[in-house]
C-alpha positions in Angstrom: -7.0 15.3 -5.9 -4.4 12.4 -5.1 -0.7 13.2 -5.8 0.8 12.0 -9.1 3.1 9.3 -8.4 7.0 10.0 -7.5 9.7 11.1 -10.1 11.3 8.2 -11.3 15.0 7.6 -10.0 17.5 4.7 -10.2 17.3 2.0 -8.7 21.0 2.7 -7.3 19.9 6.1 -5.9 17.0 4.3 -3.6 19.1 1.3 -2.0 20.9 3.3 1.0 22.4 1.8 4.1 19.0 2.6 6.2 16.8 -0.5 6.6 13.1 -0.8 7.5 11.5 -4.2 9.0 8.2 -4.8 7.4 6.0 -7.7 9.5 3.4 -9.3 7.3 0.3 -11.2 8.0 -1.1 -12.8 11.4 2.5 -15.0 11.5 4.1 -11.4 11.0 6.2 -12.4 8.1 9.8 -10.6 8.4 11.1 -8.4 5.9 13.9 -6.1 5.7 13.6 -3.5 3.1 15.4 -0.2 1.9 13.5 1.8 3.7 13.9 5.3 0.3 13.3 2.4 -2.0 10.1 1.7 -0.1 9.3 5.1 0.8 10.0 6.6 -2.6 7.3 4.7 -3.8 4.4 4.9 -1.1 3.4 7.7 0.3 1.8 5.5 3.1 5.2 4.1 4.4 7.2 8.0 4.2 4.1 9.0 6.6 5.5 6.2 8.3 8.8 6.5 8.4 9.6 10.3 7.7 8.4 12.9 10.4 8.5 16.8 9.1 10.7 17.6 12.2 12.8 15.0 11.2 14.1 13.2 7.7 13.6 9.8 9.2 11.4 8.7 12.4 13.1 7.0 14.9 10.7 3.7 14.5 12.0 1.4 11.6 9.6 -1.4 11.7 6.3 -1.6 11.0 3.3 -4.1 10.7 0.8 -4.8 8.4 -1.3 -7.7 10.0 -4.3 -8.0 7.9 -2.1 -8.5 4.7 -1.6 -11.6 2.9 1.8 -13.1 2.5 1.4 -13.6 -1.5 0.5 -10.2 -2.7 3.3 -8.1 -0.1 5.6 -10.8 -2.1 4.8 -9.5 -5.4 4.8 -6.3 -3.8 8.9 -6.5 -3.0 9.2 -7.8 -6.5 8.0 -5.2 -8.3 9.9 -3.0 -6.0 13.5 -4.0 -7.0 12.4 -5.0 -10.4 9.8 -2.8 -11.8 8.2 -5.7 -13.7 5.2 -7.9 -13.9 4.7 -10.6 -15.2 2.2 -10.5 -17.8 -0.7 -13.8 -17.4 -0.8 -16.7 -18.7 -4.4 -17.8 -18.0 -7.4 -16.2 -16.3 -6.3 -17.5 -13.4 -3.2 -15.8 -13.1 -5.8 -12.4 -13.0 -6.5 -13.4 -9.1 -3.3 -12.2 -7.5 -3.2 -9.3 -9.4 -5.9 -8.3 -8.1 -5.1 -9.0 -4.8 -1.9 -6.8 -5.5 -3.5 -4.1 -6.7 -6.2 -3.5 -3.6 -2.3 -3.9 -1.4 -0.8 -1.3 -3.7 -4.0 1.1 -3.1 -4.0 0.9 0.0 0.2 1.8 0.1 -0.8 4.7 -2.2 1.4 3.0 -5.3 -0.2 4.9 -8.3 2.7 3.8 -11.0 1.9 0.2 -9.7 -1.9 0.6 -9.7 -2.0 1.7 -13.3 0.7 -0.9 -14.1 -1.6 -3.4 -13.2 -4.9 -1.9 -14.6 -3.4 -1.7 -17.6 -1.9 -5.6 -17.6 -5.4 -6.5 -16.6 -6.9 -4.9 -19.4 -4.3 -6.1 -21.7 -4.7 -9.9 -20.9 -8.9 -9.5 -21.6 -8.3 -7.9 -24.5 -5.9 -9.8 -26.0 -7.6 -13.5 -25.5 -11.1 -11.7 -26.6 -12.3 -12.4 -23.1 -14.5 -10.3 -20.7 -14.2 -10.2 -16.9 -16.3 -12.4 -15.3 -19.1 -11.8 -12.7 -17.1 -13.3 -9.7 -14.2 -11.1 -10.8 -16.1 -7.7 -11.0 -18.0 -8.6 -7.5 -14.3 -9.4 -6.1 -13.6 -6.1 -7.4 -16.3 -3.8 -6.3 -16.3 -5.6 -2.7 -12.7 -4.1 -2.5 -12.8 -0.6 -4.2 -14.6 2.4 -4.2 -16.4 4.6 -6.6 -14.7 5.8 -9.2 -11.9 3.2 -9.2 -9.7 2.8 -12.1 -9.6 -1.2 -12.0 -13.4 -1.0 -11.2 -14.3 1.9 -14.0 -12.5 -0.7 -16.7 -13.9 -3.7 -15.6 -17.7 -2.4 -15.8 -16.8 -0.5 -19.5 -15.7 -4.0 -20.5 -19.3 -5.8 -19.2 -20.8 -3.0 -20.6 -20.2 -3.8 -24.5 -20.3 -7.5 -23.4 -23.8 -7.2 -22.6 -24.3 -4.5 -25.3 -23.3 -6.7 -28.3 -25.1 -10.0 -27.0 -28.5 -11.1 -28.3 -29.4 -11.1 -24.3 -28.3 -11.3 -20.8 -26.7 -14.7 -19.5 -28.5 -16.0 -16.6 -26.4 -15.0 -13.9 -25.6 -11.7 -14.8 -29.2 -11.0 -15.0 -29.4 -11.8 -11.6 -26.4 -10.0 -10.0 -27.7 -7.1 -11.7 -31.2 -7.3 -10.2 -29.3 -7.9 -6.7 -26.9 -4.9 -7.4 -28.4 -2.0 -8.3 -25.0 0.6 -8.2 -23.4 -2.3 -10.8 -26.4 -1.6 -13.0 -26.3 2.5 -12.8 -22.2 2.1 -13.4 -23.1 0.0 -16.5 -25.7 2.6 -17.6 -23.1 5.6 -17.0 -20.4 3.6 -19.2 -22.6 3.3 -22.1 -23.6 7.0 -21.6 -19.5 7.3 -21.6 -19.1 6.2 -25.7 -21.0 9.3 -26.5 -23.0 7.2 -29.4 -24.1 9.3 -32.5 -28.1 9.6 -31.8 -29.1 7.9 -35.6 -27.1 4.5 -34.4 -29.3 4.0 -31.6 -32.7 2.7 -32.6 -35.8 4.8 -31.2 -38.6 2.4 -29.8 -40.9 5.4 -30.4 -40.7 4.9 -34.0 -43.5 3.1 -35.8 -42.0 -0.3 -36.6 -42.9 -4.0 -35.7 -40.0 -5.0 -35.1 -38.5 -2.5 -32.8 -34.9 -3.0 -33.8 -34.9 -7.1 -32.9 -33.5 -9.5 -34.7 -35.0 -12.2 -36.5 -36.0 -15.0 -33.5 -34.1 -13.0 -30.5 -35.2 -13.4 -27.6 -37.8 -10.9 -26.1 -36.3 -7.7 -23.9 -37.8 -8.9 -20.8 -36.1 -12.5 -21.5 -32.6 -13.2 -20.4 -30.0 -16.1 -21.2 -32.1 -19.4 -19.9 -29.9 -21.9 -21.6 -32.0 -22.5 -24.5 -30.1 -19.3 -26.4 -26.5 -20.4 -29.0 -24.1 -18.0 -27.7 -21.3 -17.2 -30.8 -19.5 -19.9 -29.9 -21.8 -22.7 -30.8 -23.0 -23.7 -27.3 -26.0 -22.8 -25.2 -25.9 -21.9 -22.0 -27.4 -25.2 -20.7 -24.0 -26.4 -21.5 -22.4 -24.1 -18.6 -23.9 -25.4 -15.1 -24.6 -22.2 -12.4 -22.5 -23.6 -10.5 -19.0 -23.7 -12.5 -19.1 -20.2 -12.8 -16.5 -19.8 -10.5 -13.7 -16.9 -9.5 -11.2 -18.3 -12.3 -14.6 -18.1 -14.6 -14.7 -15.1 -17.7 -16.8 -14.0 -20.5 -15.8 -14.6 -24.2 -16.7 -13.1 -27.1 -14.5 -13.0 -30.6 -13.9 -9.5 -31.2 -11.9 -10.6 -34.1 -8.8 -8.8 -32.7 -6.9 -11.3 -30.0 -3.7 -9.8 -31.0 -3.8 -6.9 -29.1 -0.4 -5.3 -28.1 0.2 -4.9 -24.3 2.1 -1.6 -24.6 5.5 -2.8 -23.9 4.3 -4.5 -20.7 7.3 -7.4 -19.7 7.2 -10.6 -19.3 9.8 -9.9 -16.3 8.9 -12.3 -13.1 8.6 -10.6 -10.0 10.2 -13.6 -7.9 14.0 -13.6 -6.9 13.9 -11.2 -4.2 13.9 -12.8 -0.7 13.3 -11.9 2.6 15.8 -10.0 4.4 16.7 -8.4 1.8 
């Protein structure tokens, strides 16, 4: 089982005198960073930095050249100001992301979650779904039993659930992806739903639980289907479904709170810090 993240301290307490350089990216970006603030919260850097024999190794720089300069940025932010700042539009959801797969592999839990939950927040909020680029993105960079991952499928999971039929190109990805489809499967198993609301196809019945002119079970999306929103899905070309690209749905509910997540910006810390 991972380690629960650190005990908070303040800020104060974490900016000593002793000073790490951090080289980012293939032009090995320079920064110089407290090294407790830094260790305090990754584990990865303190098995860096920190020996048992001794309380601090006698190397104080270290590389990481396979990082991007953008998400390390947002990184130091967060660092020295504990805050995120929340989206604006779906596009703002792409550098999350790509913080959150830096802040796994540094072993930040408080930041993971921080971001899981702003993720989840922003979806629910607008009455949008991930979409299919965005969960590829994510399962391409995680592993089972990811948090990010786990909410992203449980969100596509009563998207599909409550439409009249699959779109196009999620029928696809799924036929391609088989783990995707199981994870779906297991989130719906997940909601635990009372046996007498699902309907049982081995009941005599004609109708078999349709609706009234849905499409068939073996049919998916083609474009001919009016999605709740008063367009069909000839209307949305393959080909603009795109990384910035989401599902949406009215749930009815946009107003969702984000738990006290800020609307801090992460920006104002520089390098050499």
């Amino acid at each position: 089982m991972a380690p629960g993240p650190p005990q908070e301290k303040p800020l104060h307490e974490l900016l000593t005198k002793s000073l790490v350089d951090i080289y980012i990216g293939s032009e090995s970006t320079h920064w110089v960073l407290h090294e407790k603030l830094l260790c305090h919260h990754s584990p990865f850097f303190a098995s860096k930095f920190y020996t048992k024999a001794k309380p601090s190794a006698s190397s104080k720089s270290f590389g990481l050249p396979d990082t991007e300069d953008f998400p390390f940025e947002l990184l130091v932010g967060w660092l020295y100001s504990s805050a995120l700042r929340f989206p604006e539009e779906e596009k703002d959801i792409g550098p999350l992301l790509d913080l959150y797969f830096l802040s796994e592999q540094l072993q930040i839990q408080k930041l993971s979650d921080e971001i899981v939950e702003i993720v989840r927040a922003y979806y629910h909020t607008n009455g949008a779904y991930p979409g299919l680029r965005r969960v590829q993105y994510v399962y391409a960079n995680t592993e089972e039993d990811n948090p990010m991952r786990e909410m992203m499928v449980g969100s596509i999971a009563r998207f599909l659930t409550l439409g009249d039929a699959i779109p196009l190109h999620w029928e696809r990805a799924l036929k391609k992806n088989g783990q995707l489809a199981v994870d779906i499967i297991r989130s719906i198993q997940e909601w635990h739903l009372e046996e007498r609301s699902v309907p049982d196809a081995r009941e005599m019945s004609l109708e078999r639980g349709r609706r009234e002119n849905a499409v068939g079970f073996s049919q998916v999306d083609n474009g001919h289907h009016i999605n709740e929103e008063g367009e069909t899905l000839s209307d949305i070309k393959e080909e603009e479904v795109d990384d910035d690209d989401h599902e949406r749905r009215d749930d009815g509910d946009k107003k969702a709170k984000t738990n006290g997540i800020t609307n801090g910006t992460p920006n104002g810390i520089t390098n050499g810090a």
